[in-house]
Backbone bond lengths (Angstrom), bond angles and torsions (degrees), N, CA, C in turn:
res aa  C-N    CA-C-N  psi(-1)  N-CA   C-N-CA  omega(-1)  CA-C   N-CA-C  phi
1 X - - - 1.424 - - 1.523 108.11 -
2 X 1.258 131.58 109.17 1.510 150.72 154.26 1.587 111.56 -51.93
3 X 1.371 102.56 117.65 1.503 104.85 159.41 1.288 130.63 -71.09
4 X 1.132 127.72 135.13 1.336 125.42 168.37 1.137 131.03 -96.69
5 X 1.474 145.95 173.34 1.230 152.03 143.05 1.761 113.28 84.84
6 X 1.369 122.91 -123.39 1.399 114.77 176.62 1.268 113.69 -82.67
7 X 1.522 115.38 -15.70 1.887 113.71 165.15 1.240 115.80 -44.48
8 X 1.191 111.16 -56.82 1.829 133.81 -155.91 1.701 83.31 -77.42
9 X 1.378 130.55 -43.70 1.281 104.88 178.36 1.532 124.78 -68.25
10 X 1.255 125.33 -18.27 1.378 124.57 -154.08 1.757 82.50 -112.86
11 X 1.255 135.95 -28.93 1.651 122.60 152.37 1.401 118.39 -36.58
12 X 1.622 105.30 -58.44 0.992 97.67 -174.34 1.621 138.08 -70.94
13 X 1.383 93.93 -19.10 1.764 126.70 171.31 1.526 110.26 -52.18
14 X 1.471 104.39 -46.98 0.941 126.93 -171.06 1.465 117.81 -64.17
15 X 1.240 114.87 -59.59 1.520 149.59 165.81 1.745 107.92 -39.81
16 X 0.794 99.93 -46.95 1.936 126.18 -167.13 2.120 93.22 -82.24
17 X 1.200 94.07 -66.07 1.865 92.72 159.52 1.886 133.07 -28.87
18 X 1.515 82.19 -59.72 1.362 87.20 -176.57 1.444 104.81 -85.05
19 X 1.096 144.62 -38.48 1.637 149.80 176.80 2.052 98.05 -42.33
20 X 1.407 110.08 -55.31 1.538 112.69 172.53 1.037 112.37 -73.03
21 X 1.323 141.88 -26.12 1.313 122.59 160.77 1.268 114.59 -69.22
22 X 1.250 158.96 -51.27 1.273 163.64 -167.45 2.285 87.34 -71.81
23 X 0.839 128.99 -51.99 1.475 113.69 179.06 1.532 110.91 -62.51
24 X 1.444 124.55 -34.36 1.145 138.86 -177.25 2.027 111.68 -57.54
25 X 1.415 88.78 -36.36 1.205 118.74 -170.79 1.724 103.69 -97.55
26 X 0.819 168.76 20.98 1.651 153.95 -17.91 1.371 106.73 77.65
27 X 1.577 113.92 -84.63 1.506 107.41 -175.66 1.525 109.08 -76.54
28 X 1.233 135.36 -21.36 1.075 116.94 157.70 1.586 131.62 -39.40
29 X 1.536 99.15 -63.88 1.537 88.40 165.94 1.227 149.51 -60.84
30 X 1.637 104.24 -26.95 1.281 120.38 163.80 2.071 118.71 -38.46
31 X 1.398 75.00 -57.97 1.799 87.76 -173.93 1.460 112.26 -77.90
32 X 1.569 120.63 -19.67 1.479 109.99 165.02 1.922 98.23 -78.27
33 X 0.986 142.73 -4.28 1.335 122.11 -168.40 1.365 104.76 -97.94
34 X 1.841 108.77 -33.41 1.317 122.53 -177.62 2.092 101.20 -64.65
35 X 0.721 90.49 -49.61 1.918 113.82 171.32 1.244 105.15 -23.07
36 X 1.661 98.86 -70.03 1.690 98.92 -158.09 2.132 99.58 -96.74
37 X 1.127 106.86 -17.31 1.754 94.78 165.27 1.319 111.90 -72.49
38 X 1.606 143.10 -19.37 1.165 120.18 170.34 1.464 104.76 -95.03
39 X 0.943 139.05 12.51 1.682 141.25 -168.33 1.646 90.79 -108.02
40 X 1.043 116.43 -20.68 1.543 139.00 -176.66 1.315 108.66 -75.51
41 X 1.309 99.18 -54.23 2.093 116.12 -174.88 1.486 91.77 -82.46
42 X 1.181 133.77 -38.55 1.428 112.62 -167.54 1.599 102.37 -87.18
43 X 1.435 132.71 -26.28 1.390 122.62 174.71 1.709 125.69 -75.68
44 X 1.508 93.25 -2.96 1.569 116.40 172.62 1.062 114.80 -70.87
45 X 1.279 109.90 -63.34 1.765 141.54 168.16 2.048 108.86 -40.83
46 X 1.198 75.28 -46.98 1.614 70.84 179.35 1.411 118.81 -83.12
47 X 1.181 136.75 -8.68 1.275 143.12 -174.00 1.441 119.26 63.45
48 X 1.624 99.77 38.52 1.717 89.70 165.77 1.677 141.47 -110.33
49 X 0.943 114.95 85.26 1.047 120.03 171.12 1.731 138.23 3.08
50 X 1.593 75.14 117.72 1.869 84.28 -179.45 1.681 123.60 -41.57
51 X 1.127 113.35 151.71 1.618 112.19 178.80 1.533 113.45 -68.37
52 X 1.722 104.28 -39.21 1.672 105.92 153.83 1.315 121.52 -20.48
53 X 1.552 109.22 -96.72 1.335 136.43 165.33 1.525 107.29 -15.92
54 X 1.601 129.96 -77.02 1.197 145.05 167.76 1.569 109.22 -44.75
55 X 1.463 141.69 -31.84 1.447 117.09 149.58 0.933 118.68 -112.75
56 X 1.437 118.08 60.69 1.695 135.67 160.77 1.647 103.74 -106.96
57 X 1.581 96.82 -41.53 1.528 98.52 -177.03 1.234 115.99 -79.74
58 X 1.997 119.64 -22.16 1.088 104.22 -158.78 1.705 96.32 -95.57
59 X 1.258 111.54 1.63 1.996 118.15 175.90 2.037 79.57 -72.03
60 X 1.395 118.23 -67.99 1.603 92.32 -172.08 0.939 156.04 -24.04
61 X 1.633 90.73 -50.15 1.338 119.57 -179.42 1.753 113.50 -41.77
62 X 1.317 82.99 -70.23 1.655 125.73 177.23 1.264 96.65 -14.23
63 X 2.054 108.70 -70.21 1.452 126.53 -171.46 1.405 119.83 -56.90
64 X 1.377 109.76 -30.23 1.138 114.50 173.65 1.002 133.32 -78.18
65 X 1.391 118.83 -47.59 1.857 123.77 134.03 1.285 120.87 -8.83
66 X 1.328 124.98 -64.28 1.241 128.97 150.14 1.198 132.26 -39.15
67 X 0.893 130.78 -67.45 1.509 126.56 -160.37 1.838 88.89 -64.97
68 X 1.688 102.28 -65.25 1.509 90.51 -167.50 1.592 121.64 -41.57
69 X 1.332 128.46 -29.74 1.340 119.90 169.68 1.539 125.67 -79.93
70 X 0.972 99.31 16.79 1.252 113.96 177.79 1.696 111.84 -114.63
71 X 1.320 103.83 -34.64 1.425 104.29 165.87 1.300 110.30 -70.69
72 X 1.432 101.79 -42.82 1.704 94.83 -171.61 1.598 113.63 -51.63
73 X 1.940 97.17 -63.14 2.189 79.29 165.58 1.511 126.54 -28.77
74 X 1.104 96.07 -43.87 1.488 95.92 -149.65 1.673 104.58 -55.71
75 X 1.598 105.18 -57.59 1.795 120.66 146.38 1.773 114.38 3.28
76 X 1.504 84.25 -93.22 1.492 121.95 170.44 1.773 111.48 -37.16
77 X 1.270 110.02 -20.45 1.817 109.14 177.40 1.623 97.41 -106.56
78 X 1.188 104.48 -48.65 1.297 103.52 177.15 1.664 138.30 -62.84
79 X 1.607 111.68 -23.93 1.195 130.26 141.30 1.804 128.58 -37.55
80 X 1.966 72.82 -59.30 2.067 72.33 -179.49 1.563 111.97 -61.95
81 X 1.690 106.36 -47.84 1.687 105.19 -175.76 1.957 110.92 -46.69
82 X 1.205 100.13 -21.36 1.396 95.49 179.99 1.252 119.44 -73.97
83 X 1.298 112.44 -22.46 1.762 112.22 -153.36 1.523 78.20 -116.23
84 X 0.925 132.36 -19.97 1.535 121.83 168.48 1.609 111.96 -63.81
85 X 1.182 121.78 -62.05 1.302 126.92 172.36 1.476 125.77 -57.43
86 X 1.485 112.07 -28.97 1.528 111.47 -177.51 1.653 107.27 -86.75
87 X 1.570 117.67 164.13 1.061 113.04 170.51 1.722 108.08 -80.61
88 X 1.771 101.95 130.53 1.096 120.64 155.78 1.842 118.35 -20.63
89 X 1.439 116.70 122.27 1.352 91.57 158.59 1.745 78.55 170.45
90 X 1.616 95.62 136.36 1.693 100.77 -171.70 1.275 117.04 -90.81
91 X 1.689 123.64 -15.35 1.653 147.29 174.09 1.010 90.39 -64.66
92 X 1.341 123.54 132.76 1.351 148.66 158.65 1.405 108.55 -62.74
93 X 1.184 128.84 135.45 1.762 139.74 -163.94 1.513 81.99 -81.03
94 X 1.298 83.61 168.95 1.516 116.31 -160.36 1.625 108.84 -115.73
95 X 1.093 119.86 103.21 1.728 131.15 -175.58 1.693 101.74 -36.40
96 X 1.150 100.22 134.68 1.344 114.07 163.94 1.508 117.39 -50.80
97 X 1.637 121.40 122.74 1.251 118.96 -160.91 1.928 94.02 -89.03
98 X 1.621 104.42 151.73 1.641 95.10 -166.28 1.729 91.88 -131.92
């Protein structure tokens, strides 16, 4: 059974609505995909580094921070045991005569 008259127009109104929304919805994505692949090529281009990458190095860092202050005590204890054990004396020793 076919509608007639102002039904069949506002079907079709209707019909014609939703067809542009679903294209609307189409080029939308299109242009967010186009969006983020050249935002892609230009952050390539620039050489900046993933956030990955960037807290891979900055966990290193970290470790390394660490350890070196930890060497440094270690230095720093091992220094004193030295000057504890050696005889005191602020003159620089005197080279072995040859």
């Amino acid at each position: 059974m076919s509608t007639t008259g102002p039904n069949r127009i506002f079907d079709d109104f209707a019909k014609l609505m939703t067809d542009a929304a679903g294209a609307a919805q189409g080029l939308r994505r299109e242009a967010e995909n186009a969006f983020r692949a050249q935002a892609e090529r230009v952050l390539n281009s620039m050489d900046v580094v993933k956030r990955e990458e960037f807290e891979a190095m900055r966990d290193m860092a970290i470790k390394a921070r660490a350890v070196n202050t930890a060497l440094a005590a270690r230095i720093d204890a091992l220094e004193a045991k030295l000057a504890s054990t050696s005889p005191s004396s602020d003159a620089p020793s005197e080279p072995p005569a040859s």
